[in-house]
C-alpha positions as CSV (number, residue, x, y, z in Angstrom):
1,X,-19.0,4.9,-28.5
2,X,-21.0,2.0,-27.1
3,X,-18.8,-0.7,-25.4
4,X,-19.8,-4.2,-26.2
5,X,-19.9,-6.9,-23.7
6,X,-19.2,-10.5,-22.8
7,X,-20.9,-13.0,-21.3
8,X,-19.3,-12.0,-18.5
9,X,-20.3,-8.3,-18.5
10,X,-16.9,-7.4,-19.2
11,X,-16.3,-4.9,-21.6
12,X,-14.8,-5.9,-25.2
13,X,-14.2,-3.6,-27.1
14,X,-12.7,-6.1,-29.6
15,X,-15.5,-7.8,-30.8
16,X,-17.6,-5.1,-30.4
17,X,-15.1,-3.9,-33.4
18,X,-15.7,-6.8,-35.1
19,X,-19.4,-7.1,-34.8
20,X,-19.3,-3.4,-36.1
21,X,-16.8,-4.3,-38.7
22,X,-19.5,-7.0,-39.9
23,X,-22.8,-5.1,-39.6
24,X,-21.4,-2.5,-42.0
25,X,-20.1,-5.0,-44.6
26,X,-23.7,-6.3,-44.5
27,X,-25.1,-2.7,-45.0
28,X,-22.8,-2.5,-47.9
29,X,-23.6,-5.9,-49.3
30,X,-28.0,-5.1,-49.1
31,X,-27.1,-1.2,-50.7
32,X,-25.3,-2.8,-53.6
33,X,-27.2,-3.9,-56.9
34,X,-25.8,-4.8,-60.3
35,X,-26.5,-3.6,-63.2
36,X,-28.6,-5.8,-65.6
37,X,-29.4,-5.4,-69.3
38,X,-32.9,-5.8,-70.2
39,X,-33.5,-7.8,-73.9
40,X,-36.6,-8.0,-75.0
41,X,-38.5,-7.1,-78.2
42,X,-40.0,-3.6,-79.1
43,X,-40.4,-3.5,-82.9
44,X,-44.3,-5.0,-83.6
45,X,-46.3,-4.8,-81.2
46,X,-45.0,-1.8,-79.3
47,X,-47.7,-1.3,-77.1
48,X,-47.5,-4.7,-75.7
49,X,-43.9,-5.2,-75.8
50,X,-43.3,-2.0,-74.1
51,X,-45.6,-2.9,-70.9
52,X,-43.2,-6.6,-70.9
53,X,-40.4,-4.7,-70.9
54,X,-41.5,-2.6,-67.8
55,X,-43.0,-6.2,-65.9
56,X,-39.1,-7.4,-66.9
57,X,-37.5,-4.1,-65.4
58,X,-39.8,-4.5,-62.3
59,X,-39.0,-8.1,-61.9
60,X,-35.2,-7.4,-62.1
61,X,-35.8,-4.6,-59.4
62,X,-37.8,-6.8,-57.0
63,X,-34.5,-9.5,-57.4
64,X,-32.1,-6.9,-56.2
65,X,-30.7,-5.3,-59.2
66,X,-30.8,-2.5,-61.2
67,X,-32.5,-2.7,-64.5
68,X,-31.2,-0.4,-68.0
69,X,-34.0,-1.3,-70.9
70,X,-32.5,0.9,-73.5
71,X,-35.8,0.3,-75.6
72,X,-37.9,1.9,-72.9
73,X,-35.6,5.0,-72.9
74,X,-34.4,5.8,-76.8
75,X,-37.5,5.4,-78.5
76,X,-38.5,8.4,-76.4
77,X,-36.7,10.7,-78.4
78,X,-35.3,8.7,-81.0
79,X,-37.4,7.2,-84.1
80,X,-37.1,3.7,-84.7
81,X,-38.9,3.4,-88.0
82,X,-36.1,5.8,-89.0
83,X,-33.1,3.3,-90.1
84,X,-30.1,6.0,-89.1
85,X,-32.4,6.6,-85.6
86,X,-32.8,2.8,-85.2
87,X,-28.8,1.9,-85.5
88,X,-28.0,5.0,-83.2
89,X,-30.4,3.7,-80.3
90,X,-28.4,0.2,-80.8
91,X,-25.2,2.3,-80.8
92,X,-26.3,3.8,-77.3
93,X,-27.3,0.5,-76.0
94,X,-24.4,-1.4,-76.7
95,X,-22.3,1.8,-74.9
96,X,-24.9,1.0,-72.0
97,X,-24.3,-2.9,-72.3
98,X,-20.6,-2.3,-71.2
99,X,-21.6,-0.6,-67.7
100,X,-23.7,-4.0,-66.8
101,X,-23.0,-6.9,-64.9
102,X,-25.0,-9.2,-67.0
103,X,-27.7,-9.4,-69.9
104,X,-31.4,-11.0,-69.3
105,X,-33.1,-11.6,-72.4
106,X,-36.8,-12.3,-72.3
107,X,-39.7,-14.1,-74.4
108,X,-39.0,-16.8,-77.1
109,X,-38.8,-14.7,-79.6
110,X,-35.1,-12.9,-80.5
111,X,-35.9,-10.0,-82.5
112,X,-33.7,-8.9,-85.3
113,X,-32.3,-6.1,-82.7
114,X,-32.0,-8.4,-79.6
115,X,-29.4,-10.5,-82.1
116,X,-27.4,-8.2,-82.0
117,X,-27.5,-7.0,-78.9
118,X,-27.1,-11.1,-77.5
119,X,-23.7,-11.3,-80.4
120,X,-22.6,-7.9,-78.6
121,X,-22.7,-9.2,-75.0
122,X,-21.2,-12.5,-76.0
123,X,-18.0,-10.8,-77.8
124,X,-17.8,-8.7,-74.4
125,X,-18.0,-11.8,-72.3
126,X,-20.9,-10.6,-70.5
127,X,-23.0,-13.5,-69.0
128,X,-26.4,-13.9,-70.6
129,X,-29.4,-15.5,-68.8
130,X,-32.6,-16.1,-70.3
131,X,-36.1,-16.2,-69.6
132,X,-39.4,-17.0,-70.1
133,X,-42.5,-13.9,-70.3
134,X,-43.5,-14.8,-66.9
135,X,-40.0,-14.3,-65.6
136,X,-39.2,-18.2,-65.2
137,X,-35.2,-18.6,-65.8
138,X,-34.9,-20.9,-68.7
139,X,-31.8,-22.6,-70.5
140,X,-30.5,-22.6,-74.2
């Protein structure tokens, strides 16, 4: 083990502890990333609203967190014209919405689904921030 130090070219083993102690809490700090749930429509316009969704997911990524857009993942194997398919991917998303740290929902418009997926976060006490398409934090 490297010895640290003083100004005095002493060694100090002390703060070198301390300055090791420090360095790794900050490695620890950068490797950690919350969870986010991304709300945004899919019904309609799939094609476009699935490409948002993936701009949202990116944008959450490139602010340090990890992204979990349930409506990028379900409709992959689950039909959502299909009413009993549609309320099970909600079903998994809610059980999904309790593992994150907070729910960003994006666009003007709150689809029928994103309602209840914004009453589900608020009865959990999740925090909800909102934004605009381009990714601009907005209030309500």
């Amino acid at each position: 083990m490297a010895e640290y130090k003083n100004a005095e070219g002493y060694a100090d083993p002390t703060a070198f502890g301390a300055f090791c102690a420090i360095e790794k809490e900050e490695k620890a700090l950068r490797a950690f990333r919350p969870i986010v749930y991304i709300c945004s429509p899919y019904a309609g316009d799939i094609e476009n609203n699935t490409a948002a969704a993936r701009r949202y997911s990116r944008f959450a990524v490139e602010a340090g967190y990890i992204p979990i857009a349930p409506h990028l993942l379900f409709p992959q194997f689950l039909d959502d014209s299909n009413p009993k398919e549609r309320e099970l991917g909600l079903f998994f998303g809610n059980a999904i919405l309790s593992k994150c740290t907070e729910m960003w929902v994006f666009g003007d418009r709150i689809s029928e689904g994103m309602e209840a997926e914004i009453k589900r976060a608020t009865w959990k006490g999740h925090r909800i921030r909102y934004f605009s398409e381009t990714c601009e934090e907005v209030t309500r």
